[in-house]
PDBQT receptor file of N, H, CA, C and O in Angstrom, charges set to zero:
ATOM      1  N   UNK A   1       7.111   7.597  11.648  1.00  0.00    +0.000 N 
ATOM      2  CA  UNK A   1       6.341   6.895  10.612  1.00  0.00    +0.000 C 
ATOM      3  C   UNK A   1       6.879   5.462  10.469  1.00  0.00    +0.000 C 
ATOM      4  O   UNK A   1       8.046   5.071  10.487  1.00  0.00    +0.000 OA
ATOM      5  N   UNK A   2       5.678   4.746  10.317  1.00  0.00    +0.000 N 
ATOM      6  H   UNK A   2       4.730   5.063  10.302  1.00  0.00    +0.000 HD
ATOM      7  CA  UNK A   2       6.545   2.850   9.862  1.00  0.00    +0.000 C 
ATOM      8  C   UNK A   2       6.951   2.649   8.748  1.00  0.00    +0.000 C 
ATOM      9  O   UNK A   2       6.335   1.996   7.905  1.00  0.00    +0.000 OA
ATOM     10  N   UNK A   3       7.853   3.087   8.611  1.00  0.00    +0.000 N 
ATOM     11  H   UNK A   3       8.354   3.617   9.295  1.00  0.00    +0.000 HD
ATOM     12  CA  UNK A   3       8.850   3.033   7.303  1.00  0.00    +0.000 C 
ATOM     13  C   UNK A   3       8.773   1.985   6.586  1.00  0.00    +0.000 C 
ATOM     14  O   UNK A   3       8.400   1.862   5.419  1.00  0.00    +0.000 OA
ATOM     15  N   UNK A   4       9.336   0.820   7.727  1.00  0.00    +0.000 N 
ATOM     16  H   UNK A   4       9.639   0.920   8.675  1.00  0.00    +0.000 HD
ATOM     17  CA  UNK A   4       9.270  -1.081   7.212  1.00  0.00    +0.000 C 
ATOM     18  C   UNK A   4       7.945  -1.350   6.356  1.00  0.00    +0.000 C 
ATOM     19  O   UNK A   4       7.827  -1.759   5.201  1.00  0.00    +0.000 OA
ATOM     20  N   UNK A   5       7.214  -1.068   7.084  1.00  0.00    +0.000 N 
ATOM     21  H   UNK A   5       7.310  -0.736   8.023  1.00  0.00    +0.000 HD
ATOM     22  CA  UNK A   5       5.288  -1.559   7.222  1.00  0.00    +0.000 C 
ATOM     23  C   UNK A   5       5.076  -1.072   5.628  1.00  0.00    +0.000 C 
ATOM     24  O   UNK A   5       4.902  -1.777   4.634  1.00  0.00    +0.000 OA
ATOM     25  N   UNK A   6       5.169   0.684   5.769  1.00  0.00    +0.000 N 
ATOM     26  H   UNK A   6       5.310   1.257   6.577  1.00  0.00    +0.000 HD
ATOM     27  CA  UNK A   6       4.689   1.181   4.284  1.00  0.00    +0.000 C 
ATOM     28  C   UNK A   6       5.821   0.367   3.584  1.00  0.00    +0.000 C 
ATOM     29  O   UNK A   6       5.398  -0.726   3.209  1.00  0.00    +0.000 OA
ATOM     30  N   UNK A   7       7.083   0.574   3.310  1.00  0.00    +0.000 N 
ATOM     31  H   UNK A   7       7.426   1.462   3.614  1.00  0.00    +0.000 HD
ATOM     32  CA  UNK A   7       7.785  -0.640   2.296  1.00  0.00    +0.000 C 
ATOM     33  C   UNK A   7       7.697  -1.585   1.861  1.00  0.00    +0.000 C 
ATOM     34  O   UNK A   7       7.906  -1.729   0.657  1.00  0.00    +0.000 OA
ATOM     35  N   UNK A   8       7.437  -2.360   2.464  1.00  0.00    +0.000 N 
ATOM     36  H   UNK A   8       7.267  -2.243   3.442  1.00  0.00    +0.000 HD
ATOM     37  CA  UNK A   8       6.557  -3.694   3.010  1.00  0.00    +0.000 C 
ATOM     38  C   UNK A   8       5.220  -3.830   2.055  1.00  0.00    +0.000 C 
ATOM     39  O   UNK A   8       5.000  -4.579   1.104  1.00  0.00    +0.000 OA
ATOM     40  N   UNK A   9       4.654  -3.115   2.496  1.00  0.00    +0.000 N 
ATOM     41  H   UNK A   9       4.833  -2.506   3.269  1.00  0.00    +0.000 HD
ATOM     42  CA  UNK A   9       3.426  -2.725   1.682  1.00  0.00    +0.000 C 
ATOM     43  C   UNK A   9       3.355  -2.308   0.215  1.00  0.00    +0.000 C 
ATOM     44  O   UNK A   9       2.545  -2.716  -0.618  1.00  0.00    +0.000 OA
ATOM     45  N   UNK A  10       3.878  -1.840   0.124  1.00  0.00    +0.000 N 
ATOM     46  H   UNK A  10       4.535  -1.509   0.801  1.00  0.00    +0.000 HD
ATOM     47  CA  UNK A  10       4.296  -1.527  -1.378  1.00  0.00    +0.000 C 
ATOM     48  C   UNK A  10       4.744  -2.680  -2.347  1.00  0.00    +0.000 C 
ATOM     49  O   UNK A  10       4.344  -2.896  -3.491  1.00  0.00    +0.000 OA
ATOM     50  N   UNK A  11       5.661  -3.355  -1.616  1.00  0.00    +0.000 N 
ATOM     51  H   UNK A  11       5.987  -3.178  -0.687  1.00  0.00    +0.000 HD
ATOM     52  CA  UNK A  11       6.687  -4.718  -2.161  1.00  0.00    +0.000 C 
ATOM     53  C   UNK A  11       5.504  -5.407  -2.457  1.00  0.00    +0.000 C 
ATOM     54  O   UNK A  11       5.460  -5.677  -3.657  1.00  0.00    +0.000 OA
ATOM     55  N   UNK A  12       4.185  -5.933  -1.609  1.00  0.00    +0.000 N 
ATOM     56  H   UNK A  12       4.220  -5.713  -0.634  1.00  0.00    +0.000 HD
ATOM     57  CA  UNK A  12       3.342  -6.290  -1.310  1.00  0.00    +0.000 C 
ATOM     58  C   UNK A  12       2.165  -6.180  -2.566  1.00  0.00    +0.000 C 
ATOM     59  O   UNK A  12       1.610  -7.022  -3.271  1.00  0.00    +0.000 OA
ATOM     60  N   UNK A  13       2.068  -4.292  -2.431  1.00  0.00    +0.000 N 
ATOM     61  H   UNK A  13       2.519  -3.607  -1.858  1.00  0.00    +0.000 HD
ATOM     62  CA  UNK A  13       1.636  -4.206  -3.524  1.00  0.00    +0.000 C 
ATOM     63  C   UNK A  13       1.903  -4.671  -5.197  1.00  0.00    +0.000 C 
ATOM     64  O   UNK A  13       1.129  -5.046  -6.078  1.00  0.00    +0.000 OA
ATOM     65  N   UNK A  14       3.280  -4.462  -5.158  1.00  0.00    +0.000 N 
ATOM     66  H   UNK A  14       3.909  -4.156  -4.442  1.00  0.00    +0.000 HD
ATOM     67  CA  UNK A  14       3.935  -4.661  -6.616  1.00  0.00    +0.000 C 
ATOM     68  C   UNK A  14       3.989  -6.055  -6.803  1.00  0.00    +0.000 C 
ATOM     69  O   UNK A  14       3.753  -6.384  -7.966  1.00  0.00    +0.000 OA
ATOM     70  N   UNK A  15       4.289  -7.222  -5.817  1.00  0.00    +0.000 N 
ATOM     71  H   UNK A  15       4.480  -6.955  -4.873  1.00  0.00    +0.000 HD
ATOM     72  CA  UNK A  15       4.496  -8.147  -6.487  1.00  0.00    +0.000 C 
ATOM     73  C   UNK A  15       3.561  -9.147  -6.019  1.00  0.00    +0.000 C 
ATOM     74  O   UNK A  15       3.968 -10.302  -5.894  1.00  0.00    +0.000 OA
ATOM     75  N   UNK A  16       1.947  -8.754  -5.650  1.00  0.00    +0.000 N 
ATOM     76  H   UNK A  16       1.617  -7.815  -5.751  1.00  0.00    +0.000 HD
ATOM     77  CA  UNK A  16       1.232  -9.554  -5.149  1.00  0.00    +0.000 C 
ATOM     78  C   UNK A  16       0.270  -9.208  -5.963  1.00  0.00    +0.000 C 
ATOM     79  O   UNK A  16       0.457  -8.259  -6.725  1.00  0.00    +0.000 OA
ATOM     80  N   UNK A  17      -1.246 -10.078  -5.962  1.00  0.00    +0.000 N 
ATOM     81  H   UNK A  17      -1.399 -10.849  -5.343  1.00  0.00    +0.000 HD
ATOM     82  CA  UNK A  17      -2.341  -9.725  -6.226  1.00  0.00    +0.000 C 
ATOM     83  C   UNK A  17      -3.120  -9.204  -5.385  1.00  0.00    +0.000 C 
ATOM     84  O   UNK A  17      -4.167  -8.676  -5.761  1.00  0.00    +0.000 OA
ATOM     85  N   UNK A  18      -2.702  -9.258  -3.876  1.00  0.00    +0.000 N 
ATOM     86  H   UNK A  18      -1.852  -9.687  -3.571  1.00  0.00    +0.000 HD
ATOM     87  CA  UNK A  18      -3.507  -8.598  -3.108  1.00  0.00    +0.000 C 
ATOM     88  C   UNK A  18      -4.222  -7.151  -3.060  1.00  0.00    +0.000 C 
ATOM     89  O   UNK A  18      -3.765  -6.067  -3.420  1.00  0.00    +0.000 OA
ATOM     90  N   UNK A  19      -5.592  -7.487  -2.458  1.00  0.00    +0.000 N 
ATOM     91  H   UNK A  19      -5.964  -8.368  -2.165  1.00  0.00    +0.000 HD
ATOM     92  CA  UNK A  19      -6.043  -5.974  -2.298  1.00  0.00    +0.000 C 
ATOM     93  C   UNK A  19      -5.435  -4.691  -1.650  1.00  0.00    +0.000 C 
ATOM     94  O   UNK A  19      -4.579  -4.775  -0.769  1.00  0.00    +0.000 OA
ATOM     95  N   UNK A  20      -5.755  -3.886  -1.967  1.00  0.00    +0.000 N 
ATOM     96  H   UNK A  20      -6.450  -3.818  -2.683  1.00  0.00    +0.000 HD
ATOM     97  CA  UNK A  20      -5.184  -2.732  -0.736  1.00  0.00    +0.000 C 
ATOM     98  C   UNK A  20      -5.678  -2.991   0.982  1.00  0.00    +0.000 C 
ATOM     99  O   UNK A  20      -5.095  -2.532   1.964  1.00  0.00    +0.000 OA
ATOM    100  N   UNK A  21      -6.866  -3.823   0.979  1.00  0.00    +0.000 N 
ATOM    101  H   UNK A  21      -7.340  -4.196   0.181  1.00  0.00    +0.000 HD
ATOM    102  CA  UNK A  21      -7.140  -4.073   2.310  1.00  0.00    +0.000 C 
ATOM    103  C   UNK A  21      -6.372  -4.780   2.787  1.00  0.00    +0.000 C 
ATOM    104  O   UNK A  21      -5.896  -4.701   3.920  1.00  0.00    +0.000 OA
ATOM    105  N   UNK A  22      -6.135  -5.649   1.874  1.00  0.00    +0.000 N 
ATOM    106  H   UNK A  22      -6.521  -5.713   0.953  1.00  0.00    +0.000 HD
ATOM    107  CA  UNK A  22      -5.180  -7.069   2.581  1.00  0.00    +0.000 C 
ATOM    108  C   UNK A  22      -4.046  -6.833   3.195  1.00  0.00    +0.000 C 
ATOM    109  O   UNK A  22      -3.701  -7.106   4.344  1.00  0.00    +0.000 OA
ATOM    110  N   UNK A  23      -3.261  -6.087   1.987  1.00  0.00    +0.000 N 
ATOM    111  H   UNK A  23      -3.541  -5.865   1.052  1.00  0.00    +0.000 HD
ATOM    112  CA  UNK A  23      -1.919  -5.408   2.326  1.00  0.00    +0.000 C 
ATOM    113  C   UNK A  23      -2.045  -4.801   3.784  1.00  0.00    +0.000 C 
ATOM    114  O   UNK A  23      -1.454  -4.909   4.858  1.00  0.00    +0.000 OA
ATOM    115  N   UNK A  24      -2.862  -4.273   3.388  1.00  0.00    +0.000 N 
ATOM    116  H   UNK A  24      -3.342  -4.185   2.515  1.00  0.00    +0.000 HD
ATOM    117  CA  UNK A  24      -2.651  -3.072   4.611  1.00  0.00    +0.000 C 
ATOM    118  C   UNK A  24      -3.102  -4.126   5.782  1.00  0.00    +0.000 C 
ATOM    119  O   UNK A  24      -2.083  -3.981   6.457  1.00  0.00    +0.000 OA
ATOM    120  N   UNK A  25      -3.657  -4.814   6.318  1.00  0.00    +0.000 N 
ATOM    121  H   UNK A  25      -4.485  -4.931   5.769  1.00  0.00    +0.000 HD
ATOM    122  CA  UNK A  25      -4.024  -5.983   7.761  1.00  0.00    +0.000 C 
ATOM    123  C   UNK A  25      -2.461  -7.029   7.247  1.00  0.00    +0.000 C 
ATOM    124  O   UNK A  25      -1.925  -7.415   8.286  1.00  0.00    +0.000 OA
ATOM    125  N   UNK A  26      -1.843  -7.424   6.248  1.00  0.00    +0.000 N 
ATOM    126  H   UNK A  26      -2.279  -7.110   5.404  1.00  0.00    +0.000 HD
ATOM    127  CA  UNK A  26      -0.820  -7.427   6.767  1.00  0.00    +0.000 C 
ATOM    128  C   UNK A  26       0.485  -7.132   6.748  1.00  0.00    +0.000 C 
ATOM    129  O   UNK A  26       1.422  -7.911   6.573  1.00  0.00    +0.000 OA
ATOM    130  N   UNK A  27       0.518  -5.673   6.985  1.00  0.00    +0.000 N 
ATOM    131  H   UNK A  27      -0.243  -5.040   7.127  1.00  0.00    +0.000 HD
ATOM    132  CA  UNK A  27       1.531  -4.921   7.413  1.00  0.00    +0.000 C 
ATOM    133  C   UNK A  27       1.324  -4.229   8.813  1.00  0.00    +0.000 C 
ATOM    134  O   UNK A  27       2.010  -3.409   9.422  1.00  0.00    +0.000 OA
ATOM    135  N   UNK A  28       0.340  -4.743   9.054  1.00  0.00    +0.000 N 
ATOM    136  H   UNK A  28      -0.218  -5.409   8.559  1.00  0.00    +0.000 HD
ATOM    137  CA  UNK A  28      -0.001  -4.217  10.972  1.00  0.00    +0.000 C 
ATOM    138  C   UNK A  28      -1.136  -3.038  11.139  1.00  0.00    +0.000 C 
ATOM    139  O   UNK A  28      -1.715  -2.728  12.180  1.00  0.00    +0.000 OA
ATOM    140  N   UNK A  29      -1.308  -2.415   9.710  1.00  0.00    +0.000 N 
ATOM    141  H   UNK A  29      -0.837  -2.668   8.865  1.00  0.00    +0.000 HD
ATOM    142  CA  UNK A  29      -2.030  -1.439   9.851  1.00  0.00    +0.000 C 
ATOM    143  C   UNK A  29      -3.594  -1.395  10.722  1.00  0.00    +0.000 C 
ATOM    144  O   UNK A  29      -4.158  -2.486  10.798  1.00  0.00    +0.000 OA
ATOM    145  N   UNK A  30      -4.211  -0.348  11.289  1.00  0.00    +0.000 N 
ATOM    146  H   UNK A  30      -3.753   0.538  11.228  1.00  0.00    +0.000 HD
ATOM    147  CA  UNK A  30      -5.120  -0.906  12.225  1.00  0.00    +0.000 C 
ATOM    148  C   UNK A  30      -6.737  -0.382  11.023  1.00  0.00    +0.000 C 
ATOM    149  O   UNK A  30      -7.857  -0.070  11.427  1.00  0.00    +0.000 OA
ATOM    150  N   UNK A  31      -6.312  -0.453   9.726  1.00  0.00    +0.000 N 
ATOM    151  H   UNK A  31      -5.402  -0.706   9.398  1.00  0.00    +0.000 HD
ATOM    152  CA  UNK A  31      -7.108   0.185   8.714  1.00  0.00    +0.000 C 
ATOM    153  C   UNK A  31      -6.799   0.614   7.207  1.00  0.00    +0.000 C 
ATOM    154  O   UNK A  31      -5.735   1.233   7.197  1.00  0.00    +0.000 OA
ATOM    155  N   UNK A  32      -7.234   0.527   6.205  1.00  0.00    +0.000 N 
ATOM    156  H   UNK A  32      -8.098   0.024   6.213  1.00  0.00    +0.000 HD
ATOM    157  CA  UNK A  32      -6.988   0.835   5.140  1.00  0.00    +0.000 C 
ATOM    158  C   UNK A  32      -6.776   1.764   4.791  1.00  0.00    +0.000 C 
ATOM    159  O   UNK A  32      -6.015   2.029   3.860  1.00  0.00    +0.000 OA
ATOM    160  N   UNK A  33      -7.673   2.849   5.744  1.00  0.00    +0.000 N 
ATOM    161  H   UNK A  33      -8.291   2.634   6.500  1.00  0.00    +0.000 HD
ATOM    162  CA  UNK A  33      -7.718   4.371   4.999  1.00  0.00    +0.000 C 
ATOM    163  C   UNK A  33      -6.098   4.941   6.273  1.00  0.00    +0.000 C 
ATOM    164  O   UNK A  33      -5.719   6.106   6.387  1.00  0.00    +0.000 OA
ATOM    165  N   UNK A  34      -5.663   4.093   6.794  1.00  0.00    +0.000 N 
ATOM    166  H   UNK A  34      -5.970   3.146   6.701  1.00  0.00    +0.000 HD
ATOM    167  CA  UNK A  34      -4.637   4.829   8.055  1.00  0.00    +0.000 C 
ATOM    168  C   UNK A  34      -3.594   4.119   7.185  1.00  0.00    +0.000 C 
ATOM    169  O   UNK A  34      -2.764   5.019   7.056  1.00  0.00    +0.000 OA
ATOM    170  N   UNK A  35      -3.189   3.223   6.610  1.00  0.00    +0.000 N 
ATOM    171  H   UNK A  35      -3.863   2.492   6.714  1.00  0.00    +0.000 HD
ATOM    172  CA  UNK A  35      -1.869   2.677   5.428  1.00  0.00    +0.000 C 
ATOM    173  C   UNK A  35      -2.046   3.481   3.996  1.00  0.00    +0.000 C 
ATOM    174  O   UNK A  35      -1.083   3.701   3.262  1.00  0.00    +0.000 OA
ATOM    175  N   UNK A  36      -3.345   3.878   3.700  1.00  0.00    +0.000 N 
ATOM    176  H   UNK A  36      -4.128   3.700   4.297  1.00  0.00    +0.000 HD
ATOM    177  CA  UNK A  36      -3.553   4.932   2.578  1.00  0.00    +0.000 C 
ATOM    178  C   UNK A  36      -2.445   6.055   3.146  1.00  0.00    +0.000 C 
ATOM    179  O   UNK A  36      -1.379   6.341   2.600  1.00  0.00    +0.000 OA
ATOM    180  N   UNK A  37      -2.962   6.592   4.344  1.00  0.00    +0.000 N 
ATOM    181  H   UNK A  37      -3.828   6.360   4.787  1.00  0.00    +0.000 HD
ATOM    182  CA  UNK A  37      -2.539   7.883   4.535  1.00  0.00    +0.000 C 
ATOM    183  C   UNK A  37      -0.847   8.153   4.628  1.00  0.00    +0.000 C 
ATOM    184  O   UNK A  37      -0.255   9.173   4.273  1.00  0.00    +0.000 OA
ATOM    185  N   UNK A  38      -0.272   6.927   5.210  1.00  0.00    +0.000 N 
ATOM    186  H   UNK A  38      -0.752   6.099   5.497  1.00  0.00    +0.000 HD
ATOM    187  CA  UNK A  38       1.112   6.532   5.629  1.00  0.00    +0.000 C 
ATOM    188  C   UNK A  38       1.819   6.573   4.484  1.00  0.00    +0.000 C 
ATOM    189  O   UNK A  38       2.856   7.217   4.332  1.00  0.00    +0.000 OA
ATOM    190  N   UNK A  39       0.868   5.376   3.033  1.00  0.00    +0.000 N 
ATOM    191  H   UNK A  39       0.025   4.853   3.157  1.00  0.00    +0.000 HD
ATOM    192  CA  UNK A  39       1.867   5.639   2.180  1.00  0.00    +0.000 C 
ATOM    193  C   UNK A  39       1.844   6.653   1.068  1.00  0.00    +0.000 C 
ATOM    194  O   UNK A  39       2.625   6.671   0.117  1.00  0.00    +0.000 OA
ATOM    195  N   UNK A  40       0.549   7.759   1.371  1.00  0.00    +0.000 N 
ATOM    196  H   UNK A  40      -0.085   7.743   2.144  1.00  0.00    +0.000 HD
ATOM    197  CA  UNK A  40       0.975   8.538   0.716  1.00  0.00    +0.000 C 
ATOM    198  C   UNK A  40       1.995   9.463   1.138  1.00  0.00    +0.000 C 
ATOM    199  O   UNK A  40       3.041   9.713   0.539  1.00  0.00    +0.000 OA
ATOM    200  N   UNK A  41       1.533  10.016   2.385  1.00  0.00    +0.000 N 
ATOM    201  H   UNK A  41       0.683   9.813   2.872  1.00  0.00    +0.000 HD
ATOM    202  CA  UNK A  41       2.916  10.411   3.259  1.00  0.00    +0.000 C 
ATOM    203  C   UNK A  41       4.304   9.969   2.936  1.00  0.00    +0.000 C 
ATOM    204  O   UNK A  41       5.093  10.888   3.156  1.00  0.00    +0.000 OA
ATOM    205  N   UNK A  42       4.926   8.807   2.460  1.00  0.00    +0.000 N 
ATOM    206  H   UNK A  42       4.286   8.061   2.281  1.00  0.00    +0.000 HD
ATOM    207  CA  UNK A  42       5.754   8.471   2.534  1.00  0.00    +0.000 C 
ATOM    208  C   UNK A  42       6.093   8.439   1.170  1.00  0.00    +0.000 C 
ATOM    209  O   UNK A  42       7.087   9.133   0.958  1.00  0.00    +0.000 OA
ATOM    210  N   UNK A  43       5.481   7.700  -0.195  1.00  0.00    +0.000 N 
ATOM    211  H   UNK A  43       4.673   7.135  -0.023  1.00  0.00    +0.000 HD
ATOM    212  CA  UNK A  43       5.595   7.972  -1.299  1.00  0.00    +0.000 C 
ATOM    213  C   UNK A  43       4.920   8.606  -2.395  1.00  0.00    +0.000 C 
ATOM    214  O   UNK A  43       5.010   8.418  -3.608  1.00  0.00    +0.000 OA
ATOM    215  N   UNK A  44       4.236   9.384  -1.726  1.00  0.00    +0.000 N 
ATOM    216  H   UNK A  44       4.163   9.537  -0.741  1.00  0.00    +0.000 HD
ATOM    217  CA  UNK A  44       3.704  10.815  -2.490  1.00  0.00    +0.000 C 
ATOM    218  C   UNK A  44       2.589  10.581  -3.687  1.00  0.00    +0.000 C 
ATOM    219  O   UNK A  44       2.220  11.460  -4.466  1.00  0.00    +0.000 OA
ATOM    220  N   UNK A  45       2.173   9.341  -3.670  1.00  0.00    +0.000 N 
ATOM    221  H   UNK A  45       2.473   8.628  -3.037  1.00  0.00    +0.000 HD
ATOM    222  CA  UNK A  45       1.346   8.953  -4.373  1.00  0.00    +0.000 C 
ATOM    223  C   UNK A  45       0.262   7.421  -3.613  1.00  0.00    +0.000 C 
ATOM    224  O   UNK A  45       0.736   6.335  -3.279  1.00  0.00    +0.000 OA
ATOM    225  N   UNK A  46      -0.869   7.738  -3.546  1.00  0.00    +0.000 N 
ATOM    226  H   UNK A  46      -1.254   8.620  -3.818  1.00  0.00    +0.000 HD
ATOM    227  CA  UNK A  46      -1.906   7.068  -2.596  1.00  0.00    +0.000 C 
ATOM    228  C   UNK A  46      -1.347   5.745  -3.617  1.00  0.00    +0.000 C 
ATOM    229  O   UNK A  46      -0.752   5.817  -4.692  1.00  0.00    +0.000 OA
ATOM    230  N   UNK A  47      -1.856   4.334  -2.711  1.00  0.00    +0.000 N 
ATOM    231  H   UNK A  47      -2.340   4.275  -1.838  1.00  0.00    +0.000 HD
ATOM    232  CA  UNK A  47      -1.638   3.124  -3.133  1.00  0.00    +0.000 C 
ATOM    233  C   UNK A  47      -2.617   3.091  -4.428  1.00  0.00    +0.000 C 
ATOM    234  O   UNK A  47      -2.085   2.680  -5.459  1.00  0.00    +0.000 OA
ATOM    235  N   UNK A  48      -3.700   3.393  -4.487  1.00  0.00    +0.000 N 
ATOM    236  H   UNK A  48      -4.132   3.726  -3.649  1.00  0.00    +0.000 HD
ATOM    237  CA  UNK A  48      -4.659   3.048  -5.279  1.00  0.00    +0.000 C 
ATOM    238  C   UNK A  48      -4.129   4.039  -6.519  1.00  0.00    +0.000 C 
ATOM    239  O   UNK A  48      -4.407   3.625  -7.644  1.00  0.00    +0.000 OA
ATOM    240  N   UNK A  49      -3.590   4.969  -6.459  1.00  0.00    +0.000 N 
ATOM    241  H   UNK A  49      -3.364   5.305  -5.545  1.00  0.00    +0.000 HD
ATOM    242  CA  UNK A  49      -3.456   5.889  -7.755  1.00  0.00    +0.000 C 
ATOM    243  C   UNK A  49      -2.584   5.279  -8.699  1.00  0.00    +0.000 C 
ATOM    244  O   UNK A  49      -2.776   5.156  -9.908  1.00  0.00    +0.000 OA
ATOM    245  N   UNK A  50      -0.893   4.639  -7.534  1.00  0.00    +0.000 N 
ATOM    246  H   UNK A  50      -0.737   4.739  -6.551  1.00  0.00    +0.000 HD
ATOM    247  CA  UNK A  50      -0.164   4.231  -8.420  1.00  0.00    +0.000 C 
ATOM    248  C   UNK A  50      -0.705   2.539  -8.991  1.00  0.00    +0.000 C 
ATOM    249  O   UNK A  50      -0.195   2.025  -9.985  1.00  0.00    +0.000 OA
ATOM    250  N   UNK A  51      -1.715   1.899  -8.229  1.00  0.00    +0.000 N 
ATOM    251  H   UNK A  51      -2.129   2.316  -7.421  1.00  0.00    +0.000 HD
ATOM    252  CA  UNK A  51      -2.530   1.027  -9.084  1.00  0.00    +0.000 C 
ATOM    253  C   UNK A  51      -2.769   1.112 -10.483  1.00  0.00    +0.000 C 
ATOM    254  O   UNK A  51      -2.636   0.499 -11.542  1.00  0.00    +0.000 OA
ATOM    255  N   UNK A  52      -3.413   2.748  -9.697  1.00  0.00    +0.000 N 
ATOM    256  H   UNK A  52      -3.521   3.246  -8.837  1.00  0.00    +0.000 HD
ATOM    257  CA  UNK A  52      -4.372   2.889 -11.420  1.00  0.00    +0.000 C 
ATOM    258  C   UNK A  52      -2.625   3.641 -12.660  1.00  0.00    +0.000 C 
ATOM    259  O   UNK A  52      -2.423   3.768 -13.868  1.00  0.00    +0.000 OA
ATOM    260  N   UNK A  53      -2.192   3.789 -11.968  1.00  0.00    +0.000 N 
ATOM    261  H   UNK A  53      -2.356   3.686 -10.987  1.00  0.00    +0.000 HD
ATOM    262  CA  UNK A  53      -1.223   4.217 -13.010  1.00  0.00    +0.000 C 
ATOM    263  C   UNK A  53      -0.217   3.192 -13.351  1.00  0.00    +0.000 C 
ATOM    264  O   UNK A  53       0.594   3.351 -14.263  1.00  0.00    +0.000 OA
ATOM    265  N   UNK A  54      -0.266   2.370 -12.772  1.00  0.00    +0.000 N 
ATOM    266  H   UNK A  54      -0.925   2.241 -12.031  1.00  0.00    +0.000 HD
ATOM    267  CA  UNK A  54       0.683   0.774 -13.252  1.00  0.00    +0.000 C 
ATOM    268  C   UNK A  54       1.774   0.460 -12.475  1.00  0.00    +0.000 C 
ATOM    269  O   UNK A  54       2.410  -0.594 -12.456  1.00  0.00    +0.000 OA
ATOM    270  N   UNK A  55       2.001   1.874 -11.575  1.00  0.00    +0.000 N 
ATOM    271  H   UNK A  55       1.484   2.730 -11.590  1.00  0.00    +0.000 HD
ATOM    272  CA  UNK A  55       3.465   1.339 -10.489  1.00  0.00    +0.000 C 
ATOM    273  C   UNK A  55       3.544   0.395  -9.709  1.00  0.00    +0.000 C 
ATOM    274  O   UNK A  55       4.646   0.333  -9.162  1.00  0.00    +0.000 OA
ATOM    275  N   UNK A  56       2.699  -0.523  -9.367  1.00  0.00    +0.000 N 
ATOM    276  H   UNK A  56       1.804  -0.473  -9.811  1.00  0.00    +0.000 HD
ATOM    277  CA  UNK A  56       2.289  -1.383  -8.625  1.00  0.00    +0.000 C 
ATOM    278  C   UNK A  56       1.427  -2.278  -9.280  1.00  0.00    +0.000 C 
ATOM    279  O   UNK A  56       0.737  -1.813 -10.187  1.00  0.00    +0.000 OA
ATOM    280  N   UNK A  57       1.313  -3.649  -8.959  1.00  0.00    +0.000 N 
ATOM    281  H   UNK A  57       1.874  -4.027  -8.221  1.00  0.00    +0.000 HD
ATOM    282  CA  UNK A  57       0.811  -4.638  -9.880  1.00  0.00    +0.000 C 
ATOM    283  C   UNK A  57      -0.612  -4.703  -9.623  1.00  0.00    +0.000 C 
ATOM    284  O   UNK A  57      -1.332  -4.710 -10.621  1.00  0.00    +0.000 OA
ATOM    285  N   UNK A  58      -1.269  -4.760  -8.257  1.00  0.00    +0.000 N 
ATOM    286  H   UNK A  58      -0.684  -4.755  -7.446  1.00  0.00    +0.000 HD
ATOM    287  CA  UNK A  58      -2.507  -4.993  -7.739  1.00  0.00    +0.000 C 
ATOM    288  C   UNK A  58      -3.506  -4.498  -8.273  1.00  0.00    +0.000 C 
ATOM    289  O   UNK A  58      -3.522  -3.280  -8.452  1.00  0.00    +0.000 OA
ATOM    290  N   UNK A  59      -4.389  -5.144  -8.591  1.00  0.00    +0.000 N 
ATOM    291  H   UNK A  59      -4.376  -6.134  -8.445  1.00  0.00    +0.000 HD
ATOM    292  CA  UNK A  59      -5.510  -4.495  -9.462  1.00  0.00    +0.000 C 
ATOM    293  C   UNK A  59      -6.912  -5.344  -8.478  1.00  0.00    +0.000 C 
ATOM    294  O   UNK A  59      -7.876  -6.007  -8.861  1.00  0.00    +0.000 OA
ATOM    295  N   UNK A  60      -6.528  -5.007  -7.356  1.00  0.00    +0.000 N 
ATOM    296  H   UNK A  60      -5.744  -4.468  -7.045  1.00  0.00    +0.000 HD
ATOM    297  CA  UNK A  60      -8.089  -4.749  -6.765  1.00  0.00    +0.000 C 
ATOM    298  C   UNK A  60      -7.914  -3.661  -5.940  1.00  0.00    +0.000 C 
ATOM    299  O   UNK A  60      -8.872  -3.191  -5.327  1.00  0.00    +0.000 OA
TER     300      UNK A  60
């Protein structure tokens, strides 16, 4: 699994305004719904959930 990439992504998430699409094209991902899947895999909660729950700053 890309450990860096999803981390990365997350950091990304929390301290950016970016979308989840964005994030995810740049962290290398070849798709949104394939960095969905990675970081739920990896932190047990889909990007968009911990959106909606506040763990992450991004609100698109």
């Amino acid at each position: 699994m890309p450990e860096l990439r999803i981390t990365e992504g997350r950091r990304l998430l929390q301290h950016s305004d970016l979308p989840i699409v964005d994030v995810s094209v740049a962290c290398g991902f070849v798709s949104p719904s394939h960095f969905s899947k990675c970081y739920t895999a990896y932190f047990g909660n889909s990007p968009s959930k911990e959106i909606r729950h506040g763990y992450v700053k991004s609100s698109r």
